[in-house]
N, CA, C and O atoms as a DFTB+ gen file, in Angstrom:
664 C
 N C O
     1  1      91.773     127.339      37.318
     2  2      91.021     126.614      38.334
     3  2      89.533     126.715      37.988
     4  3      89.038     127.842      38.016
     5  1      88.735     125.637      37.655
     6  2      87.574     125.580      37.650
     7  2      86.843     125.383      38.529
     8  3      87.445     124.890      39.483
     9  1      85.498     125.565      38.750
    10  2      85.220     125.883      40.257
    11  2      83.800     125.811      40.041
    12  3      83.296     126.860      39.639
    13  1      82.526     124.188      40.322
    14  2      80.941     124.347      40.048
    15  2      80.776     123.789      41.655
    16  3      81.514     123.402      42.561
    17  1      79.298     124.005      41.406
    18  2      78.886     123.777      43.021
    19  2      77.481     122.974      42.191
    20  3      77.178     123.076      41.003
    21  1      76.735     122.111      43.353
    22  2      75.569     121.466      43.312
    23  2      74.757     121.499      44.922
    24  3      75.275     121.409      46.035
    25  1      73.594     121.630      44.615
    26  2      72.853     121.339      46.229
    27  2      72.811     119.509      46.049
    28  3      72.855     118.936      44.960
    29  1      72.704     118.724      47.600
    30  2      72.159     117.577      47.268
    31  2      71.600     117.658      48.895
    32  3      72.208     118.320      49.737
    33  1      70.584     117.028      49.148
    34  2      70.215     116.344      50.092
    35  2      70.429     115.607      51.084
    36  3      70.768     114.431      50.955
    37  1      70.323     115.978      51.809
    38  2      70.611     114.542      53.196
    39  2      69.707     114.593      54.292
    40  3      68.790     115.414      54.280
    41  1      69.888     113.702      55.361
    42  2      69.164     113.645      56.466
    43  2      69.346     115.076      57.446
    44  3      68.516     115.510      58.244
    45  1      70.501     115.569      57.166
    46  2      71.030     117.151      57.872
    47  2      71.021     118.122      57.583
    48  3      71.589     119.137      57.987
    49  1      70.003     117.794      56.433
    50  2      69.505     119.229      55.607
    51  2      70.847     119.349      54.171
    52  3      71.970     118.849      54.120
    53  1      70.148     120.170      53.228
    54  2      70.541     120.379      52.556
    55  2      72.415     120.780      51.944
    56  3      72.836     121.882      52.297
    57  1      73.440     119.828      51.043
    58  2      74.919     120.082      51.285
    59  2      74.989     120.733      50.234
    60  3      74.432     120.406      49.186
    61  1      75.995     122.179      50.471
    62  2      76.343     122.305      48.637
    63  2      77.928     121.970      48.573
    64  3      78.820     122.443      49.278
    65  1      78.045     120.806      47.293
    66  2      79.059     120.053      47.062
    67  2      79.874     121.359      45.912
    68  3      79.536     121.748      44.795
    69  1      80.682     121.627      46.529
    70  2      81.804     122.212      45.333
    71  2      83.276     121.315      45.092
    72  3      84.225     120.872      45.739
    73  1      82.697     121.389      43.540
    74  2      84.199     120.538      43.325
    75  2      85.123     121.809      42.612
    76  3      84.474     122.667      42.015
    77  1      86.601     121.947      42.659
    78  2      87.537     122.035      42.396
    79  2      88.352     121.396      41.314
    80  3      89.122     120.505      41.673
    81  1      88.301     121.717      40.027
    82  2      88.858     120.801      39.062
    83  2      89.076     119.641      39.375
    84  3      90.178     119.097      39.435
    85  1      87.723     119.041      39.666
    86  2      86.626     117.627      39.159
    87  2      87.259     117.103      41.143
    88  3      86.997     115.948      41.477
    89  1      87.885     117.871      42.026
    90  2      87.803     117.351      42.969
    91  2      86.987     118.047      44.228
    92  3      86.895     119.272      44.154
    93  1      86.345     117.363      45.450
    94  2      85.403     117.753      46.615
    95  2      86.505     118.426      46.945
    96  3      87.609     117.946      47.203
    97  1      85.965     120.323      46.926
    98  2      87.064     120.824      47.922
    99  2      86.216     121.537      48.848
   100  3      86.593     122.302      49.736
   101  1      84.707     121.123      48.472
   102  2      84.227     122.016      49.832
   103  2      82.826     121.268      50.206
   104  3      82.560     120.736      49.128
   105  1      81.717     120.898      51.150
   106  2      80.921     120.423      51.497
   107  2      80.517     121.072      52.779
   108  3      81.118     120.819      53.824
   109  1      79.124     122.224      52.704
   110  2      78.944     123.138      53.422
   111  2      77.325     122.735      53.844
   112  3      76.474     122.503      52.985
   113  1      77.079     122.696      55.191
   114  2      75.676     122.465      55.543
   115  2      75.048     124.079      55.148
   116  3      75.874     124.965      54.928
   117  1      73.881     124.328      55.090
   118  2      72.774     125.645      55.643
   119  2      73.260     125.875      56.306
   120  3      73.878     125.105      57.041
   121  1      73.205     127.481      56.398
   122  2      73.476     128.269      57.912
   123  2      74.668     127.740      58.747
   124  3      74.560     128.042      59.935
   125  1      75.911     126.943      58.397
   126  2      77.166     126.472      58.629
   127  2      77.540     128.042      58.834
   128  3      77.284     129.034      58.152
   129  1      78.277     127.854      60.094
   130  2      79.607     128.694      60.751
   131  2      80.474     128.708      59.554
   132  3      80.538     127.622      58.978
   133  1      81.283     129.857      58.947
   134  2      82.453     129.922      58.149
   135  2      82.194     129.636      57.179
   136  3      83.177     129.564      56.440
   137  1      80.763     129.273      56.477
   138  2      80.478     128.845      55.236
   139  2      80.819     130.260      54.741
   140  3      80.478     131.313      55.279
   141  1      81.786     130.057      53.261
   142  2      82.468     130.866      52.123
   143  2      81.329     131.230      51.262
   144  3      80.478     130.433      50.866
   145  1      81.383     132.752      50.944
   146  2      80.208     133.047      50.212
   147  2      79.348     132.458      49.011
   148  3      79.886     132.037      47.987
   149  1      78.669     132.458      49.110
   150  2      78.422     131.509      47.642
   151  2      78.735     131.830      46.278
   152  3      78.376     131.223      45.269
   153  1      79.343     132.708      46.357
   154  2      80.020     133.286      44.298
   155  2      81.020     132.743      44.458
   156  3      81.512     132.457      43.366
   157  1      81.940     132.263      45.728
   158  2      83.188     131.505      45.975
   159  2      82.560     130.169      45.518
   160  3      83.400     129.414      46.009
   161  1      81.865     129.534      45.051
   162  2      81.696     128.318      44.603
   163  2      81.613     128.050      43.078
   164  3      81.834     126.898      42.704
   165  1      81.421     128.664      42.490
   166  2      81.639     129.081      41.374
   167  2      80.081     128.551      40.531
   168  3      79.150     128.218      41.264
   169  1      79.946     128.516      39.476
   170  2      78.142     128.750      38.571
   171  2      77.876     127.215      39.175
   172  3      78.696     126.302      39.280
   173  1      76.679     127.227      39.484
   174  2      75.800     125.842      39.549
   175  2      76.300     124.820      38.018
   176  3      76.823     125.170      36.960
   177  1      75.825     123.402      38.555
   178  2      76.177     122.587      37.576
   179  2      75.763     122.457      36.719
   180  3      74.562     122.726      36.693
   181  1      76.420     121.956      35.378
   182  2      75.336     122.304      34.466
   183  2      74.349     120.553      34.294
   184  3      73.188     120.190      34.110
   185  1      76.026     119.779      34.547
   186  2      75.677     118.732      34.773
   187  2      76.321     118.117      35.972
   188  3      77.462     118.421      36.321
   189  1      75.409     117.052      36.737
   190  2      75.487     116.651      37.868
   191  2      75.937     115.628      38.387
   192  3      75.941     115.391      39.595
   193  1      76.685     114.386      36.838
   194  2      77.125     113.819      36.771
   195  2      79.157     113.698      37.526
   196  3      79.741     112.666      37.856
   197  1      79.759     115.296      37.566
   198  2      80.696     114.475      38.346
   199  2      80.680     115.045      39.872
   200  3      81.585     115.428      40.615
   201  1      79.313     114.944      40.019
   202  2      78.715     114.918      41.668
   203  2      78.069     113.505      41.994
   204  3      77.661     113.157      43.102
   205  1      78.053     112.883      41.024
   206  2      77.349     111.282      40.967
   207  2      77.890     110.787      42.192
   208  3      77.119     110.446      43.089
   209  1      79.190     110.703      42.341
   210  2      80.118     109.480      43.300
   211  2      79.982     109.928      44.758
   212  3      79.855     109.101      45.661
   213  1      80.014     111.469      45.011
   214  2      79.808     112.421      46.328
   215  2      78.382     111.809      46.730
   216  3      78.189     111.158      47.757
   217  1      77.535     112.079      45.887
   218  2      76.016     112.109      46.545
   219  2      75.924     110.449      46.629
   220  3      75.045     110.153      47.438
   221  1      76.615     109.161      45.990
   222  2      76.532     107.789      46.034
   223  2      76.848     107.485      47.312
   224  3      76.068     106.835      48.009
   225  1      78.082     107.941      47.783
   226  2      78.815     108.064      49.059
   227  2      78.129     108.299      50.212
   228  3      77.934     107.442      51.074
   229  1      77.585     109.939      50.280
   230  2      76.811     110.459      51.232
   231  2      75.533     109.330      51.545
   232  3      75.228     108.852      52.638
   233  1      74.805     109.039      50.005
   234  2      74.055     107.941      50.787
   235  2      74.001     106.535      50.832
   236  3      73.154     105.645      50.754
   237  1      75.232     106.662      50.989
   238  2      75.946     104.943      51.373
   239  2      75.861     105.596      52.993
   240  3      75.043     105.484      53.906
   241  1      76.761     106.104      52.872
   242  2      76.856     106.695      54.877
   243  2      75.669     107.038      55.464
   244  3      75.408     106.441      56.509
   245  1      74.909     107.816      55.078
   246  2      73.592     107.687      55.590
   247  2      72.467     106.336      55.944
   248  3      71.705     106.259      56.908
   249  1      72.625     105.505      55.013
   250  2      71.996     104.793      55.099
   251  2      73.087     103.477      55.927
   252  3      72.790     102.282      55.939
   253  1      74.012     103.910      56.390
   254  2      75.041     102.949      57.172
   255  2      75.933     101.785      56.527
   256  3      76.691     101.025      57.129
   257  1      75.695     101.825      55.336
   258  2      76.636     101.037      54.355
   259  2      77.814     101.278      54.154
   260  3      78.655     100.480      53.741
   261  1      78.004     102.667      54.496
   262  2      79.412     103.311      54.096
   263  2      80.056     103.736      55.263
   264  3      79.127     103.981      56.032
   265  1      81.194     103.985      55.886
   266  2      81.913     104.500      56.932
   267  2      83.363     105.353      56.715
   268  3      83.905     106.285      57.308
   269  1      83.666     104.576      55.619
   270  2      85.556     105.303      55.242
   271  2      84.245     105.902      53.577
   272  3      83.431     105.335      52.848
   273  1      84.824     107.370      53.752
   274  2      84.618     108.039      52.328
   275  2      86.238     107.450      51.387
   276  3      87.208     107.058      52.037
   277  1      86.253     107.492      49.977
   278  2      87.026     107.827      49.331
   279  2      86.980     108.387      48.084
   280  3      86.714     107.832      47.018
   281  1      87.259     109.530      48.299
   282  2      86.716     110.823      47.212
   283  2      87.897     111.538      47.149
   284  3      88.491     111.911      48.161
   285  1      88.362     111.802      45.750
   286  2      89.728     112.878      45.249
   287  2      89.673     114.311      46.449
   288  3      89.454     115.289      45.735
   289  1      89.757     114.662      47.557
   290  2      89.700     116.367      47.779
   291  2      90.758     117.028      47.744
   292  3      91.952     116.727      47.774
   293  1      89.962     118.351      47.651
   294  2      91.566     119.742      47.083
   295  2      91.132     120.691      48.556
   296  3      90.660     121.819      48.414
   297  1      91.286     120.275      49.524
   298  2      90.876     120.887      50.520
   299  2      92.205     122.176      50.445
   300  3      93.330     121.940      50.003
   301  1      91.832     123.287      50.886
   302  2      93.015     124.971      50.741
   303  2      92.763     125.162      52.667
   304  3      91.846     125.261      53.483
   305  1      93.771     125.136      52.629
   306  2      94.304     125.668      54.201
   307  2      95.500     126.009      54.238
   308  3      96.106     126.010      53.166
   309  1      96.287     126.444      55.599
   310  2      97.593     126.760      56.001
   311  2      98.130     125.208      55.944
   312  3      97.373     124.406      55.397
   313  1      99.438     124.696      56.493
   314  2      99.694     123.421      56.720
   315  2      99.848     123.086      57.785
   316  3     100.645     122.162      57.952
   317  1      99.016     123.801      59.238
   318  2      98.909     123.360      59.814
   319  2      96.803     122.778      59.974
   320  3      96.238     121.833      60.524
   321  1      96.400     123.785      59.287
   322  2      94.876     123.343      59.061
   323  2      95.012     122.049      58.322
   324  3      94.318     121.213      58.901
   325  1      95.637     121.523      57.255
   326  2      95.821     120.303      56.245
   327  2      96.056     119.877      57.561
   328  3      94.970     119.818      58.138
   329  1      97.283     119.451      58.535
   330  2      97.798     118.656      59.390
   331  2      96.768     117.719      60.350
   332  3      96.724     116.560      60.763
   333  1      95.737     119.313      60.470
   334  2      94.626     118.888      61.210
   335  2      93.368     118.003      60.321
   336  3      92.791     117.015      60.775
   337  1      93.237     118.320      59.622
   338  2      91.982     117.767      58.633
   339  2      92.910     116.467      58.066
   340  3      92.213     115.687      57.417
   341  1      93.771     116.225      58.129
   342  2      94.602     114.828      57.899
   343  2      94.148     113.904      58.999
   344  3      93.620     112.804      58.835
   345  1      94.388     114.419      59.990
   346  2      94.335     113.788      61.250
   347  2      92.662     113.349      61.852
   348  3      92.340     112.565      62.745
   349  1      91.926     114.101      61.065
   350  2      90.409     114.140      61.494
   351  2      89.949     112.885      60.520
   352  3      89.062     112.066      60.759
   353  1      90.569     112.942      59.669
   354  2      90.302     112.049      58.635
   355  2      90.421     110.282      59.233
   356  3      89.654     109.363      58.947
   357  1      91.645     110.240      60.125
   358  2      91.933     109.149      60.715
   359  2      91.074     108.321      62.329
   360  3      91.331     107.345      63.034
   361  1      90.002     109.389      62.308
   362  2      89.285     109.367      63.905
   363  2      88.271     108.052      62.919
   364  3      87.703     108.247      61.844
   365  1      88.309     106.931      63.612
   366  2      87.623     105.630      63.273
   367  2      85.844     106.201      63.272
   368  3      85.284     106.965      64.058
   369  1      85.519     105.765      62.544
   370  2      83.705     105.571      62.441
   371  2      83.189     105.401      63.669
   372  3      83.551     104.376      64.247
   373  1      82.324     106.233      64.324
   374  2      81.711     106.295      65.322
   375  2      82.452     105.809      66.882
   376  3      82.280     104.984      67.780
   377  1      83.257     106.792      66.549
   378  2      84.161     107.038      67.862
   379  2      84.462     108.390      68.034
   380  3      84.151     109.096      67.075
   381  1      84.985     108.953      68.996
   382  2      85.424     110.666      69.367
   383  2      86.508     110.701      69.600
   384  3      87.011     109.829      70.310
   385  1      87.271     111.768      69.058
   386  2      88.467     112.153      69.980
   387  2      88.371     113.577      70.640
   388  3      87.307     114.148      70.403
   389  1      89.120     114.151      71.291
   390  2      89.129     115.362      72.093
   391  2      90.423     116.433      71.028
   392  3      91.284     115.825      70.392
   393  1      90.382     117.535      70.998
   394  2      90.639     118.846      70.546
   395  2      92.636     118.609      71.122
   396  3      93.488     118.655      70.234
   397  1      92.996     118.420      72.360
   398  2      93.923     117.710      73.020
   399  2      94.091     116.759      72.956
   400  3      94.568     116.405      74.034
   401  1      93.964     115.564      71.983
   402  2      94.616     114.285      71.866
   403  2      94.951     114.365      70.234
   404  3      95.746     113.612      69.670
   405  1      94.226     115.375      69.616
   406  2      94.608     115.697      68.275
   407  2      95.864     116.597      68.535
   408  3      96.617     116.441      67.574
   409  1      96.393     117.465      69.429
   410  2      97.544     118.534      69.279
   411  2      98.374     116.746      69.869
   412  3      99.258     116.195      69.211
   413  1      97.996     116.374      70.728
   414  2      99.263     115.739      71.436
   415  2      99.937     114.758      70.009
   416  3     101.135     114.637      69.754
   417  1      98.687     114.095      69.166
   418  2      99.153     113.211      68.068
   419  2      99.974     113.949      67.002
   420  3     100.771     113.370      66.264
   421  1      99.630     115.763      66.962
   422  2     100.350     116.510      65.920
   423  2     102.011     116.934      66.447
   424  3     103.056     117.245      65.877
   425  1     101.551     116.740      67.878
   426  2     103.365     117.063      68.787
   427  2     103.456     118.516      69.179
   428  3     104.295     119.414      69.263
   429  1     101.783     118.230      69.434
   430  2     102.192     120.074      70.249
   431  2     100.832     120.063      71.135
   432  3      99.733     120.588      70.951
   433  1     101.417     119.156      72.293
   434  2     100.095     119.388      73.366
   435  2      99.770     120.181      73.892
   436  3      99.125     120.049      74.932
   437  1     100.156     121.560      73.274
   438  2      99.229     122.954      74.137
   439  2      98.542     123.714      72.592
   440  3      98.361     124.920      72.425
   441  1      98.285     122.737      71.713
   442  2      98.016     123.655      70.832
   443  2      96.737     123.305      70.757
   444  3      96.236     123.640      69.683
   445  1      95.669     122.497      71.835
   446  2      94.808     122.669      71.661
   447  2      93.421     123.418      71.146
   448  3      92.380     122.827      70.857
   449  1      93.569     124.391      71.111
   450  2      92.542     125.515      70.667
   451  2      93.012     125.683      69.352
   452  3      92.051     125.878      68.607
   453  1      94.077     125.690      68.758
   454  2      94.888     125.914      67.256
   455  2      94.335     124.623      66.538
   456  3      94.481     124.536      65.319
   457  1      93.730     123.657      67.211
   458  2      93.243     122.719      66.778
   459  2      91.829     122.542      66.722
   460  3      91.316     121.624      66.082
   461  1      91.139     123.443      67.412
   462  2      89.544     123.503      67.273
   463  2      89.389     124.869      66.593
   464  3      88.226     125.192      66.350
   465  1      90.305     125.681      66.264
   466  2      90.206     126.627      65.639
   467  2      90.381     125.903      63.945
   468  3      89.616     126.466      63.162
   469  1      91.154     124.893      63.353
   470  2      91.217     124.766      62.635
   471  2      90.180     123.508      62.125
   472  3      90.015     123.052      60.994
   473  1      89.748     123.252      63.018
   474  2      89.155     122.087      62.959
   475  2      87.298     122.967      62.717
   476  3      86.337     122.401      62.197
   477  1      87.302     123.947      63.097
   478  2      86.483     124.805      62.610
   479  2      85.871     125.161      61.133
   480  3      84.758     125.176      60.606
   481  1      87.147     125.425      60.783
   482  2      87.462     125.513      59.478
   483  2      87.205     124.491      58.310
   484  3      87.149     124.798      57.119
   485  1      87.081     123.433      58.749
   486  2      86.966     121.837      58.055
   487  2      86.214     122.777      56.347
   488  3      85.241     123.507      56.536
   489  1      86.537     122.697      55.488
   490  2      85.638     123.065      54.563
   491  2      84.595     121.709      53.826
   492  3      83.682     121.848      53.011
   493  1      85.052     120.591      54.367
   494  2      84.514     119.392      53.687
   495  2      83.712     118.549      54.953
   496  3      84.217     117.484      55.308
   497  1      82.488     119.017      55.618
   498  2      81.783     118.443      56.525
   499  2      81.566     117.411      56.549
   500  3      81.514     117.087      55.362
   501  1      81.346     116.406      57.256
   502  2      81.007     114.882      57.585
   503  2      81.941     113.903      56.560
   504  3      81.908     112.775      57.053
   505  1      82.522     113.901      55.685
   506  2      83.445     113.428      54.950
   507  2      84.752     113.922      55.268
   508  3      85.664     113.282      54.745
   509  1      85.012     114.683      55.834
   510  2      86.236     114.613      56.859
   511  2      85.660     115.117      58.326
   512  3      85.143     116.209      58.564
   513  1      85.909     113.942      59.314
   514  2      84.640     114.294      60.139
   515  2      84.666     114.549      61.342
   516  3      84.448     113.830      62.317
   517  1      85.141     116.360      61.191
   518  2      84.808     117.287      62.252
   519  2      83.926     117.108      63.042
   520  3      83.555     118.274      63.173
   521  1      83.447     116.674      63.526
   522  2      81.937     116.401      63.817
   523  2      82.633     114.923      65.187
   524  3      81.853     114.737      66.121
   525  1      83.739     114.188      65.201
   526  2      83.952     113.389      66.007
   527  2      84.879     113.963      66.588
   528  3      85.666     113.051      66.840
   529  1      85.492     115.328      67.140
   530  2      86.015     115.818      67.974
   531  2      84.921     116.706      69.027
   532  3      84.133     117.625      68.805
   533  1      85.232     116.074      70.054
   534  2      84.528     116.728      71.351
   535  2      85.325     117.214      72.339
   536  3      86.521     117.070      72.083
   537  1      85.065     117.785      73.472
   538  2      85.796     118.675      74.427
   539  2      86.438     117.481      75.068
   540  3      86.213     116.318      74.734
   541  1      87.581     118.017      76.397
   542  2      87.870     117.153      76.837
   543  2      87.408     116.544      77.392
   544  3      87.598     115.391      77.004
   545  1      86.649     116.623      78.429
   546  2      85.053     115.773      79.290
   547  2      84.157     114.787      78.427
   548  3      83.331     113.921      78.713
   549  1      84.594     115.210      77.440
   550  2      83.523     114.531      76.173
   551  2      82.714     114.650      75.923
   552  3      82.068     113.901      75.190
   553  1      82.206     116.083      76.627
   554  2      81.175     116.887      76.038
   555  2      81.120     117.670      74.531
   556  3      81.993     118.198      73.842
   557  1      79.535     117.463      74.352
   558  2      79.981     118.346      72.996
   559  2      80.178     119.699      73.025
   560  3      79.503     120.468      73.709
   561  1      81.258     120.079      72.166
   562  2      81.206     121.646      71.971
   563  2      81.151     122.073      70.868
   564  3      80.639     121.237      70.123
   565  1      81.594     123.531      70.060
   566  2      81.013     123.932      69.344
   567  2      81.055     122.897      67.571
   568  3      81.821     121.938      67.472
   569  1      80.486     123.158      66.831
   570  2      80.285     122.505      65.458
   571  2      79.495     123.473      64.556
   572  3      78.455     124.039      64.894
   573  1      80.099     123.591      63.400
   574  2      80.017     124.983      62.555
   575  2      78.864     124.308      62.099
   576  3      78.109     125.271      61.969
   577  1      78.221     123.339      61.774
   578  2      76.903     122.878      61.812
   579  2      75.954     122.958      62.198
   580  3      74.895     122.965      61.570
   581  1      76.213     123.078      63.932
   582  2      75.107     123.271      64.714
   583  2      75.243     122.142      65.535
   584  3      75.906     121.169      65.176
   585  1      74.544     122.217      66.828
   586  2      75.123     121.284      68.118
   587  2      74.062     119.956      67.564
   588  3      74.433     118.782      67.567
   589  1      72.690     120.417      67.100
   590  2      71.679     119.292      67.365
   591  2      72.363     118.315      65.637
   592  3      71.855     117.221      65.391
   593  1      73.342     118.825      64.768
   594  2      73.529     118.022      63.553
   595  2      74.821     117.558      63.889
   596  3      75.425     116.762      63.171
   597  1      75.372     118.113      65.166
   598  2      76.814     117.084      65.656
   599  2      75.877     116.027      66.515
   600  3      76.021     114.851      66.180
   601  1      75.179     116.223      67.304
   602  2      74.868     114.987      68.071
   603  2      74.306     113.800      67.305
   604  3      74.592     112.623      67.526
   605  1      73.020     114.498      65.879
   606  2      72.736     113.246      65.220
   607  2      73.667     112.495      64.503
   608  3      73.572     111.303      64.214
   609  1      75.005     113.631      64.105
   610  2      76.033     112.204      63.387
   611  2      76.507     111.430      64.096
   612  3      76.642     110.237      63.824
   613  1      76.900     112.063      65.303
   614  2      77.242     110.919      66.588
   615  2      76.633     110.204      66.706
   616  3      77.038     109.059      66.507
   617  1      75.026     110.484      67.180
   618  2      74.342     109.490      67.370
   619  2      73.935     108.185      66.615
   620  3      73.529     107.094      67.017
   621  1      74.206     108.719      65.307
   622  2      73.522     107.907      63.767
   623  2      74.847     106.515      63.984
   624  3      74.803     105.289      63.885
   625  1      75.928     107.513      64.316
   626  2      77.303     106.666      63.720
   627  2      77.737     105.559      64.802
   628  3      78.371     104.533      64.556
   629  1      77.322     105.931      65.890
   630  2      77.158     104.761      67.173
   631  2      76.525     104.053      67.180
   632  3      76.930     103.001      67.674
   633  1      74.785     104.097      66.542
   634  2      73.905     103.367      66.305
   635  2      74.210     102.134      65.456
   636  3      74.307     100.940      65.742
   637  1      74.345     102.916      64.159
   638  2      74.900     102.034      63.096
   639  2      75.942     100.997      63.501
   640  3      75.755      99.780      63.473
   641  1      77.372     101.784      63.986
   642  2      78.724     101.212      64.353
   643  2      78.301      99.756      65.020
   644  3      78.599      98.632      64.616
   645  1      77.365     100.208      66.387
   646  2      76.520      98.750      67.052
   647  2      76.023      98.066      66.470
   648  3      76.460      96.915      66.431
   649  1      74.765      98.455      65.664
   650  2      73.675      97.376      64.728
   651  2      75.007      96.228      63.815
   652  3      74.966      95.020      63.579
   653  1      75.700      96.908      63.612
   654  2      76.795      95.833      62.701
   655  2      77.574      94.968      63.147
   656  3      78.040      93.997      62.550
   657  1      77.828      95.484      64.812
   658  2      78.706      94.447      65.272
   659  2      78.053      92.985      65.888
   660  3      78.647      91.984      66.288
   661  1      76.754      93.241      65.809
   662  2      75.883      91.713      65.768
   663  2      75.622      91.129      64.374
   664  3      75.019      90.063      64.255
């Protein structure tokens, strides 16, 4: 298993992209909740070229051009964390779902918290996008990011989502 990491830039502060034999298996903000130590990422790049398509992506989405990522990932979880990060994957561009409408779609409507617990875990931020599950009220709650970099993707991704539909 080969294993490089790269910093790149964004509007949410700084991501380090680790690929996984040439695939995104991890995308970690600064100061991220559960971020994996950094020798777990393995030596900086030497070259930055097969981070080209990640950082093309990121600022396609940033700049609102982009909405569906499609990037190879080797995301490592239990199979019920995969189940969940499958399912996060499917929450439409600038829309929310709740922590409880993700257990009810997996077939276990009390496993709510088993689902923000894993959904915690997301190792691949805003490209599988943790970040559009909110409480049930539809308030925001926690984000291993930070509350004020869940509200701007929300906010960015509603903005955008609107500006396009005129």
């Amino acid at each position: 298993m080969t294993r490089t990491h790269t910093v790149l830039e964004s509007p949410v502060g700084p991501l380090t992209a680790v690929l996984t034999d040439g695939a995104l298996s991890g995308l970690y903000m600064n100061m991220q909740r559960h971020r994996p130590p950094e020798e777990t990422f393995g030596p900086p790049a030497d070259d930055d070229a097969p981070f080209t398509p990640i950082a093309e992506q990121l600022q396609a989405y940033f700049s609102g051009e982009l909405t569906t990522f499609s990037l190879p990932l080797a995301m490592q979880g239990t199979s019920f964390q995969q189940r969940v990060w499958a399912a996060l994957q499917e929450i439409p561009y600038g829309e929310t779902t709740s922590y409880g409408e993700i257990a009810q779609d997996l077939g276990n409507p009390n496993a709510s918290r088993a689902v923000g617990l894993a959904n915690g875990r997301n190792p691949i931020s805003i490209i599988v996008p943790c970040h559009r599950v909110v409480g049930s009220t539809g308030g925001l709650t926690g984000y291993g990011g930070g509350l004020d970099r869940k509200r701007h993707l929300l906010d960015f991704e509603r903005r955008t989502k609107g500006a396009s539909l005129f």
